[in-house]
C-alpha positions as CSV (number, residue, x, y, z in Angstrom):
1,X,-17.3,-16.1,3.0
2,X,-15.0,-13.1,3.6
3,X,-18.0,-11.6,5.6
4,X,-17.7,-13.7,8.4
5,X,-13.7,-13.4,9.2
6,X,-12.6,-10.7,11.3
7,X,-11.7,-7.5,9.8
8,X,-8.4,-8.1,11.2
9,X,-8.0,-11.4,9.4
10,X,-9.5,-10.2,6.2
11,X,-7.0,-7.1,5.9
12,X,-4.0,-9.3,6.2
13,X,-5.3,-11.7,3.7
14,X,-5.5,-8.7,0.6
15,X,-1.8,-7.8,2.2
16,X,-0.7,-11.4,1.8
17,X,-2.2,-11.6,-1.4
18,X,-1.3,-7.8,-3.1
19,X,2.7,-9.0,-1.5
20,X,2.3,-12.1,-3.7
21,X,1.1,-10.4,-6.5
22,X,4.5,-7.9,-6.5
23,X,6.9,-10.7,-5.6
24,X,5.5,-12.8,-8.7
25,X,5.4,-10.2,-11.4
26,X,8.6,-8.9,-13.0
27,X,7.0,-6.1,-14.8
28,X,7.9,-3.0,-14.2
29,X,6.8,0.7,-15.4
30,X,8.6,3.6,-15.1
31,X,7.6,6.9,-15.9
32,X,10.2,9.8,-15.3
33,X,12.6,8.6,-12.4
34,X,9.9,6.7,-10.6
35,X,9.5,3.0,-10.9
36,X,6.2,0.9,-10.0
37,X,5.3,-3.1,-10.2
38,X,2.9,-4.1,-12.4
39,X,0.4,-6.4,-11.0
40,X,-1.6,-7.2,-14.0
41,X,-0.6,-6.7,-17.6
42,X,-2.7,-6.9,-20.8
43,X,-3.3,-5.8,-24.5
44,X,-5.3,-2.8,-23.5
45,X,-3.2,-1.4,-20.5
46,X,-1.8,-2.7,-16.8
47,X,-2.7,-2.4,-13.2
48,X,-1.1,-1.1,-10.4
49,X,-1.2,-1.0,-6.5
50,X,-3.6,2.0,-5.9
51,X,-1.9,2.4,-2.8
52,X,1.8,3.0,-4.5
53,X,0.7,4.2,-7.8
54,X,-0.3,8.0,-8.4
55,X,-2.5,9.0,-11.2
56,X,-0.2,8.5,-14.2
57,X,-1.1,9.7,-17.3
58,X,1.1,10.3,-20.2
59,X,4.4,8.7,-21.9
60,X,5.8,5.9,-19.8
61,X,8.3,2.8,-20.2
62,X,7.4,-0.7,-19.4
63,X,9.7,-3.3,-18.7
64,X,10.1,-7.4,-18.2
65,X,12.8,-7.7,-15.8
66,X,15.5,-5.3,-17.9
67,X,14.0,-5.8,-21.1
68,X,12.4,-2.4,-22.5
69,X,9.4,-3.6,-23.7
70,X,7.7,-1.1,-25.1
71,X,7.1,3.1,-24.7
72,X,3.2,3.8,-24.2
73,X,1.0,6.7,-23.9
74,X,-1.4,6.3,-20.7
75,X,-4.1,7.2,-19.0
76,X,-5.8,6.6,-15.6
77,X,-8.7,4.5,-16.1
78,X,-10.6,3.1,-12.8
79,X,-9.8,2.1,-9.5
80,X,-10.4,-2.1,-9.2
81,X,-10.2,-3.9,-6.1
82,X,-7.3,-2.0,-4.5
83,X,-6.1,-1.6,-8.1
84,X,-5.3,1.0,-10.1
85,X,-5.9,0.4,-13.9
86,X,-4.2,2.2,-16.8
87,X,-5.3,2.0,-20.5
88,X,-3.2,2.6,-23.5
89,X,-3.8,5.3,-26.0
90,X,-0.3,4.3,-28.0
91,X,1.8,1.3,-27.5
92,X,4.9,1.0,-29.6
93,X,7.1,-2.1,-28.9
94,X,10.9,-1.3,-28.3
95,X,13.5,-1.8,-31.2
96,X,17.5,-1.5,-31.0
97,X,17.5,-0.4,-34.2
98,X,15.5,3.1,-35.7
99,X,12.8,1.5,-38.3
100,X,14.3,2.2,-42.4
101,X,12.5,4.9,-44.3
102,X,13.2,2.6,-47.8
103,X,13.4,-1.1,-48.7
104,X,16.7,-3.1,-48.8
105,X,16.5,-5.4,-51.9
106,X,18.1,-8.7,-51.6
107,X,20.8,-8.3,-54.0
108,X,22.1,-5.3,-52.3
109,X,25.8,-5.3,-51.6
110,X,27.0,-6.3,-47.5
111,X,29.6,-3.1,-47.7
112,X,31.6,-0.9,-50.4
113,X,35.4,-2.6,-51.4
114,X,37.8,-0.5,-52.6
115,X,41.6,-0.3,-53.9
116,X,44.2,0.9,-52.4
């Protein structure tokens, strides 16, 4: 059906729709000091404007709003529809805390009390 609108028509449709697309998604990814909008995010890797997004490769950040979701090594995999896909080699999700080295048993004592 899209071959028989006017090219004119059909060019402000994919603007429309690629506007939509960035307005909806709160995903972000930043890699250095530059900052992109994720258009389509999945287990495997993200997509991004291929109009806006150079060809990344390497350790990036990706976010939900301001939540650090997780720190990924990437790498440019196709151009899709106007779309430029990324695939993870490493995801690791963000913690606050650094992961333990040794187990905590459950009788361990909360903190150290002593005289004075």
């Amino acid at each position: 059906m899209s071959e028989y609108l006017p090219k004119d028509v059909r060019e402000g449709l994919e603007l429309a729709r690629k506007q939509k697309l960035r307005k909806k998604s709160r995903m972000r990814v930043r890699a250095g000091d530059q900052v992109f909008t994720i258009l389509r995010y999945w287990d495997q890797g993200f997509a991004l404007d291929a109009e806006d997004a150079p060809n990344l490769r390497g350790l990036v950040d990706v976010f939900d709003g301001a939540n650090h979701l997780s720190q990924c090594l990437i790498v440019a995999s196709e151009e899709d529809g106007g779309q430029m896909v990324y695939e993870f080699k490493r995801a690791t999700p963000h913690a606050e805390k650094a992961p333990l080295d040794y187990e905590i048993a459950e009788n361990a004592p909360m903190a150290l009390i002593t005289r004075v």
